[in-house]
C-alpha positions in Angstrom: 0.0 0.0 0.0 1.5 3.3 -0.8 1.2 5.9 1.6 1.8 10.0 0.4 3.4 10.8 4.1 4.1 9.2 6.9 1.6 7.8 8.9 1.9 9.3 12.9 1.5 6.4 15.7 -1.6 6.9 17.3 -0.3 8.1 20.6 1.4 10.9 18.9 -1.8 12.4 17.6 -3.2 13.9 21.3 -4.9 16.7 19.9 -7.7 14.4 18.7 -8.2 12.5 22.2 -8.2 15.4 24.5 -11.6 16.0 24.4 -15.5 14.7 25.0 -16.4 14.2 21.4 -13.2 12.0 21.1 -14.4 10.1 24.2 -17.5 9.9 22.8 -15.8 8.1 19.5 -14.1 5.8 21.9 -17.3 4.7 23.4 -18.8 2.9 20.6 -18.9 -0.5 19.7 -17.0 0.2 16.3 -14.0 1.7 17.9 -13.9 -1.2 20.5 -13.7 -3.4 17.8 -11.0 -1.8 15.6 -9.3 0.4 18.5 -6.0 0.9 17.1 -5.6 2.2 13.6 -2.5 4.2 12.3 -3.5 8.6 12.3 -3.1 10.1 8.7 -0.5 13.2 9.2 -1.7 17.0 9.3 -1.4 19.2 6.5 2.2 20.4 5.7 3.3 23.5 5.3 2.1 23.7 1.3 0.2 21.3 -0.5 -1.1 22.0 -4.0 -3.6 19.6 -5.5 -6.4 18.7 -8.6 -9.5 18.5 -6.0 -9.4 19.0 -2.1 -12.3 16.8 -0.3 -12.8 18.7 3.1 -14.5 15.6 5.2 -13.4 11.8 5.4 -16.5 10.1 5.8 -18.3 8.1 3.2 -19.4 10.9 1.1 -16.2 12.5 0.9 -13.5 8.9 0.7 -16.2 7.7 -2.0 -15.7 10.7 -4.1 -11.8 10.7 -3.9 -12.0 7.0 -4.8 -14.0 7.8 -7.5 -11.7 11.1 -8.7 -8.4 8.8 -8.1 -9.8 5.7 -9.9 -9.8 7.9 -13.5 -6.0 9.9 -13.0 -7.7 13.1 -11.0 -5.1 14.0 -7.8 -6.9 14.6 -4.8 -6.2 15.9 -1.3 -8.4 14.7 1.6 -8.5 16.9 5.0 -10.4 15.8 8.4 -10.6 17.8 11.2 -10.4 14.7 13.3 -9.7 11.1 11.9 -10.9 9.2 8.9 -14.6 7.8 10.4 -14.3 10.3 13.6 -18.2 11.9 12.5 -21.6 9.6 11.6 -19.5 7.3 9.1 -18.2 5.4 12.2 -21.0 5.6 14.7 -24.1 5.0 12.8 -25.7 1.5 12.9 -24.0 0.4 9.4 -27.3 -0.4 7.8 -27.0 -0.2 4.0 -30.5 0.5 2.6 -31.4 0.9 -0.4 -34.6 2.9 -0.1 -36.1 6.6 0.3 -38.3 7.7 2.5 -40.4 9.5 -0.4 -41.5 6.9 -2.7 -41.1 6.7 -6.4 -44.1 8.9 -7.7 -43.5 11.3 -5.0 -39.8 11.8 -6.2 -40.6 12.6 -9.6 -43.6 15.0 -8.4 -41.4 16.5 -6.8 -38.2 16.6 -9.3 -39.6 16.0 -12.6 -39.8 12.2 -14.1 -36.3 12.2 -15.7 -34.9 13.6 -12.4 -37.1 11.6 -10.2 -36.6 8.4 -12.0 -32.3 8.6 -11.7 -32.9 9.3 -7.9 -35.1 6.0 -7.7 -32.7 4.2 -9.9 -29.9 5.7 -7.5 -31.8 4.5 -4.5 -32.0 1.4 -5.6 -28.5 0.7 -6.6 -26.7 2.1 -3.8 -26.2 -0.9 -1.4 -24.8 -3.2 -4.9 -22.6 0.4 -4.8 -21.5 -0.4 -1.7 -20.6 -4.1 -1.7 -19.0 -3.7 -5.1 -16.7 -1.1 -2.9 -15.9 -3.4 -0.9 -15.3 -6.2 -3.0 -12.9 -4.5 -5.4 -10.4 -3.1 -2.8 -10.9 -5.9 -0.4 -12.1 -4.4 2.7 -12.9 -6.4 5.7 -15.4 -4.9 7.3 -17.7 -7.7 8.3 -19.8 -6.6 5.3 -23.1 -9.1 4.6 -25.7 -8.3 2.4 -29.0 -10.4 3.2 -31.6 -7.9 3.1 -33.3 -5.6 5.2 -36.7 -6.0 6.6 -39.2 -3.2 8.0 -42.3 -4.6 10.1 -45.3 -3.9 12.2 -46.5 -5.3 16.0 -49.8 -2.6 15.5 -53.2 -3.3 13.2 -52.8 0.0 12.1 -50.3 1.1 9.4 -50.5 -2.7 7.4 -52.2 -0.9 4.0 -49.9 1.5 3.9 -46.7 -0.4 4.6 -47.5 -3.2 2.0 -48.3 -0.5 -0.2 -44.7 0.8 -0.2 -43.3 -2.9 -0.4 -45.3 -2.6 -4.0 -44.5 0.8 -5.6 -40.8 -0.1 -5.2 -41.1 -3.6 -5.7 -42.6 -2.3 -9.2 -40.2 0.5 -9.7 -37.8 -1.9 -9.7 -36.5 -3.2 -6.1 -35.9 -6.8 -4.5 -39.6 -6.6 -2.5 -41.3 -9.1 -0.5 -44.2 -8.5 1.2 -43.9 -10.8 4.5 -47.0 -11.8 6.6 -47.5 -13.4 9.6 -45.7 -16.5 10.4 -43.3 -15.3 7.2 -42.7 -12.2 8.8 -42.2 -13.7 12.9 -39.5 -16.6 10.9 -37.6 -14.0 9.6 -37.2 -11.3 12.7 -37.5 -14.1 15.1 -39.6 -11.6 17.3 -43.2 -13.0 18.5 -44.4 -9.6 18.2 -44.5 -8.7 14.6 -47.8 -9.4 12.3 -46.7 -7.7 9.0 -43.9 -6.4 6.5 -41.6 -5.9 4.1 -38.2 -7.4 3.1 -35.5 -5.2 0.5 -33.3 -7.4 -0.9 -29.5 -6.0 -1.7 -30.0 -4.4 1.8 -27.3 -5.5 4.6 -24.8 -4.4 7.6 -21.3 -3.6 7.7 -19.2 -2.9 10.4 -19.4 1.0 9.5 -16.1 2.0 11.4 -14.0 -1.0 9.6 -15.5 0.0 6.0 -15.1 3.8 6.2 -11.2 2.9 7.2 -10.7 0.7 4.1 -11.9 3.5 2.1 -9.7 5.4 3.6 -7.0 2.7 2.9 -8.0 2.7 -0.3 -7.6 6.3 -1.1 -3.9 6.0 0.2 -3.4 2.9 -2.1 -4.3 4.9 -5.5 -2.0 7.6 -4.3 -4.5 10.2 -2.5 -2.7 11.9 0.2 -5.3 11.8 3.3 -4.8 14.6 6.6 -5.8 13.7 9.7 -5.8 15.9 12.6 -6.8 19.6 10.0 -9.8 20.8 10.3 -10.1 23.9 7.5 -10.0 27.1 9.3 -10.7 29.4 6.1 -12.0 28.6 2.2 -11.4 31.4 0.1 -10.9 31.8 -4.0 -7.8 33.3 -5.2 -7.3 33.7 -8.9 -8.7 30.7 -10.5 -8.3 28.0 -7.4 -9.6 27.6 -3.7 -7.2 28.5 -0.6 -8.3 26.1 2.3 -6.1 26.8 5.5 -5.8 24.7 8.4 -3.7 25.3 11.8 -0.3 23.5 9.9 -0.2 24.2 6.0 -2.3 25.9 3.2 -4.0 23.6 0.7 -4.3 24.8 -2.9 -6.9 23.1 -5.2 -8.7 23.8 -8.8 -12.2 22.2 -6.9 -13.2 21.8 -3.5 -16.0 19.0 -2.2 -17.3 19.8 1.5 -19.1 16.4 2.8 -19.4 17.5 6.8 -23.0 16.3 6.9 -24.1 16.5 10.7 -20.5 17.9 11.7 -20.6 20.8 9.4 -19.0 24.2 10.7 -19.4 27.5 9.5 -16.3 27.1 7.1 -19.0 28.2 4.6 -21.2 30.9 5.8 -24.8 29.7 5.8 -24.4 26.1 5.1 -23.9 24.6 8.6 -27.8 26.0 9.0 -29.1 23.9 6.3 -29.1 20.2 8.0 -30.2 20.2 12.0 -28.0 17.6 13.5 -30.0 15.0 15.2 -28.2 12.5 17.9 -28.9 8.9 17.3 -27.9 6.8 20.1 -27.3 3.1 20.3 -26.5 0.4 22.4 -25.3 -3.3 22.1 -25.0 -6.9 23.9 -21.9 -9.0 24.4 -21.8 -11.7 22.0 -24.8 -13.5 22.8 -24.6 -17.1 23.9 -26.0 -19.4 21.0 -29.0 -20.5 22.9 -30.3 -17.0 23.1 -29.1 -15.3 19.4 -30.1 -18.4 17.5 -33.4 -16.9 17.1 -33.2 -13.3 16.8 -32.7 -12.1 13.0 -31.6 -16.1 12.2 -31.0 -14.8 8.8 -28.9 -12.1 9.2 -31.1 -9.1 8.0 -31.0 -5.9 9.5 -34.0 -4.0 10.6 -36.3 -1.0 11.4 -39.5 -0.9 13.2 -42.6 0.8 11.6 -43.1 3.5 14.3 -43.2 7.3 14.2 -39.4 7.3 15.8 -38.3 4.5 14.2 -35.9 1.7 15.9 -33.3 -0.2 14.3 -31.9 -2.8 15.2 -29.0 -5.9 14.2 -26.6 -8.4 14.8 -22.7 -8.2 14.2 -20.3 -10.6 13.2 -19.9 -11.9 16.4 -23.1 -12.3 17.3 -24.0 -9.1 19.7 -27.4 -7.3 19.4 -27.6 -3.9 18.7 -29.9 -1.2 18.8 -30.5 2.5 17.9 -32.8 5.4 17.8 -32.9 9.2 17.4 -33.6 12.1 20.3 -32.0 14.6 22.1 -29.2 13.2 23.8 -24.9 14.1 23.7 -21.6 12.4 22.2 -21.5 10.4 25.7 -25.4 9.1 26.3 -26.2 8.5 29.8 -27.1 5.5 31.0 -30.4 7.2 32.7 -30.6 7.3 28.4 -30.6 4.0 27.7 -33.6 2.0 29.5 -36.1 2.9 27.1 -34.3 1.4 24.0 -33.4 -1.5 26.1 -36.8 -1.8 27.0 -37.9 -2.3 23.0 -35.1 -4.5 22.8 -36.9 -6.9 25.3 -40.1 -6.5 24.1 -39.5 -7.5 20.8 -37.4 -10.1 22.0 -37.8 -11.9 25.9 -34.9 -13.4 25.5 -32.3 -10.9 26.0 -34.5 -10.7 29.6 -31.6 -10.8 31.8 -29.0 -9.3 29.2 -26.5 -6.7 29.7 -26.0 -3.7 26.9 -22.7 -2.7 28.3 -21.9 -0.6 24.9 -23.5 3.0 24.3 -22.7 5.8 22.3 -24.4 8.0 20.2 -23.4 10.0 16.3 -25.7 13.2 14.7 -27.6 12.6 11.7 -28.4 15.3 9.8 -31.7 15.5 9.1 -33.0 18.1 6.1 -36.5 19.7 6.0 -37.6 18.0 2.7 -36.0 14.4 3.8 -33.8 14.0 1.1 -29.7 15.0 0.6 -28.6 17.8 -0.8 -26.4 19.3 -3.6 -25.1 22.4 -3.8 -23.4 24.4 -6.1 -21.8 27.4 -3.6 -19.6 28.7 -5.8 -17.9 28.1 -9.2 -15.3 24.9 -8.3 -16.8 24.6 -4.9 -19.7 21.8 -4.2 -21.4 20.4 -1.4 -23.1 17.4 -0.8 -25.0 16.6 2.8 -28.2 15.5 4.8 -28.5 11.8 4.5 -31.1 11.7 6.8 -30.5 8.5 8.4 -29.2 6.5 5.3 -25.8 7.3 5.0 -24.0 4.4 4.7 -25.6 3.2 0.7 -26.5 7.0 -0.1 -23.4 9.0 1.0 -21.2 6.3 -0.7 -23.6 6.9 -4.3 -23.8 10.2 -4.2 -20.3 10.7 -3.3 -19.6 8.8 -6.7 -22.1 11.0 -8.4 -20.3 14.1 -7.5 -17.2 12.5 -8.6 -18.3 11.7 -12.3 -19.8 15.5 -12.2 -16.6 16.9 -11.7 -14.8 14.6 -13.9 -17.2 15.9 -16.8 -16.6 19.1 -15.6 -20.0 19.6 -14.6 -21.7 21.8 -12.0 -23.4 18.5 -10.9 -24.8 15.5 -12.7 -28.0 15.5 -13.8 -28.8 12.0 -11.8 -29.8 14.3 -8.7 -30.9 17.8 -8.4 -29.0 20.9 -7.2 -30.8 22.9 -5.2 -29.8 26.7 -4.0 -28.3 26.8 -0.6 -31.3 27.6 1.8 -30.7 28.0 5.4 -33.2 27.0 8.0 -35.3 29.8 9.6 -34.5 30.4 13.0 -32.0 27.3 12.7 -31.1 27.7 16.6 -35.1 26.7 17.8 -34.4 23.6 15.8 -33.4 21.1 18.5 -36.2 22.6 20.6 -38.8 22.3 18.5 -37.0 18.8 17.5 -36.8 17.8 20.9 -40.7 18.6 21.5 -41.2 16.9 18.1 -39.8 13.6 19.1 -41.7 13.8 23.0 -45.0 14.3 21.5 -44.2 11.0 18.7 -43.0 9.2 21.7 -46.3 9.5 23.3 -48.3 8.7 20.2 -46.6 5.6 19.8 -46.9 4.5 23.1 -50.9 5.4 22.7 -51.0 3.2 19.3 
């Protein structure tokens, strides 16, 4: 594997672990399970390059893969570590699926527009496993589906209708009833749903670090530890500085998603970052994980404030959902979650979830990502809105093809202006009251 600088030992890079939101990192089940990789280097003094990707999450390692893959040189910069933001917190579900369906997309983009984002949608886990196939990262990756499903009466005509319009537009959808539905969950509580075929799990800390491995191998030079202080356009190319060099580049990518600063003015305001927390079991014992997801799917209930909900590769059970909680949940956080957990399955009656830790999400008004063009060479792309790990991957090749046609963006998804959030600082209040009064509607239903 070539490397374009030396990589620092861990224990050199301090700066990064001095603080609660690297504590928070450190608490999750992904970083307890791949604790100790090598730190990328800061920014030297100068660096010039083709195209600087400021973030090194999905999105933005997807992109340079992409750029790298057809000759184009390319400079990565993370204020952290590769995987520090959502990319290596979130539950590492790779679904294939919008939450607007197909009719609604083209509505609300036109039918040639709306039609590439469904055909997007639907390709982006095979996106994702062809990833990882091709540059051989282990990352516990399994692709067996994802189901959604019901315990209420209410909801059943409107869930199997979505299991239709994208089994017609073009998905792997089964509608799942009854005993078909309990077999494949292995939760006595379920009467209804849907499986997505081409859905699946990854260890989401292990794949965004062989992305990053990736990049290196191809020749990318990747800076940990360089968070970009100032982006500003000086006669024909962008000027990004961070606390150790000054990066020079023709284009500039920003994919911060839910850790987006003001390095832009304005655009930080367009996502609200929204804290999912999860916890996770010990490896269960055989006698109790035999039956819970038996065929390895991942999941998500049908509620207002969804759960979701897997197994890993070594056979632990693990479940998230969203509210208002902090990088470093409390465990007066966790009983409710755990509670669902037991519900849905008795067995795990008993069970310890001695892992917790929480990511943002950033959520968008309309539900959907966005593109932006903020300047000529300067593009954006967040707001993934809970599906990051088969969407930011896509899209981050779709912004890479853009710029290799030279392009403002592709046609395959819209760009939309830049439109900050009225009164973006109520957000998380009214977010927070949001979620209390969904809470207490699912708990009525």
């Amino acid at each position: 594997m070539t490397i374009n600088a030396p990589l620092i030992p861990p224990e050199s890079s301090t700066d990064m672990r001095s603080n609660s939101a690297w504590a928070g990192f450190k608490s999750s089940l992904w970083f307890q399970t791949d604790p100790t990789p090598p730190a990328y280097p800061k920014v030297p003094d100068s660096l010039d390059t083709e195209v600087a990707v400021i973030g090194a999450g999905f999105a933005g390692l997807s992109s340079a893969l992409a750029l790298l893959e057809q000759g184009v040189g390319v400079a990565v910069l993370e204020a952290r570590q590769p995987g520090f933001g959502a990319s290596g917190r979130n539950g590492g579900q790779v679904i294939p699926f919008s939450k607007h369906e197909p009719a609604a997309l083209c509505a609300m983009y036109g039918e040639e527009i709306g039609r590439g984002i469904v055909d997007l949608t639907i390709s982006a886990a095979d996106r994702v496993f062809d990833l990882i196939r091709r540059h051989g990262i282990d990352c516990d990756a399994v692709q067996t589906g994802w189901l959604q499903a019901s315990s209420k009466p209410a909801g059943y005509a409107a869930l199997k209708q979505r299991c239709e319009v994208w089994g017609k537009a073009g998905a792997k959808a089964t509608w799942l009833d009854g005993d078909a539905i309990r077999q494949y969950c292995g939760s006595p509580i379920f009467q209804y749903g849907w499986l997505l075929g081409g859905g699946g799990t990854v260890h989401p800390l292990k794949y965004v670090r062989g992305l990053a491995r990736a990049v290196s191998s191809l020749g990318g030079a990747i800076h940990g530890d360089s968070p970009a202080l100032s982006l500003k356009p000086d006669d024909g190319r962008w000027v990004i500085t961070t606390p150790t060099g000054v990066v020079k580049a023709r284009r500039v990518i920003l994919t911060t998603n839910g850790y987006t600063t003001d390095l832009w003015p304005g655009l930080r305001q367009t996502v609200v970052p929204l804290y999912s927390m999860q916890v996770a079991t010990d490896p269960l014992p055989a006698a109790i994980g035999a039956e819970i997801l038996p065929g390895g799917q991942s999941m998500t209930d049908a509620l207002r404030l969804i759960h979701y909900f897997r197994r890993d590769a070594q056979g632990r059970f693990i479940i998230g959902e969203r509210g208002p909680f902090r990088d470093i949940p409390r465990e007066s956080d966790t009983p409710r979650v755990i509670g669902v957990a037991r519900r849905m399955y008795p067995a795990l009656n008993g069970v310890d979830f001695p892992f917790r830790w929480s990511g943002k999400v950033a959520m968008t008004t309309d539900h959907m990502p966005h593109f932006h063009q903020l300047a000529p060479g300067l593009s954006a792309i967040l707001g993934f809105n809970g599906r990051g790990v088969a969407m930011a991957t896509t899209l981050g090749q779709v912004l890479a093809a853009a710029c290799l046609e030279g392009k403002a963006l592709s046609t395959q998804f819209p760009v939309t202006p830049m439109r900050p959030i009225a009164m973006h600082s109520l957000n998380l209040v009214g977010i927070a009251a949001m979620i209390a009064y969904y809470r207490l509607l699912d708990r009525i239903a």
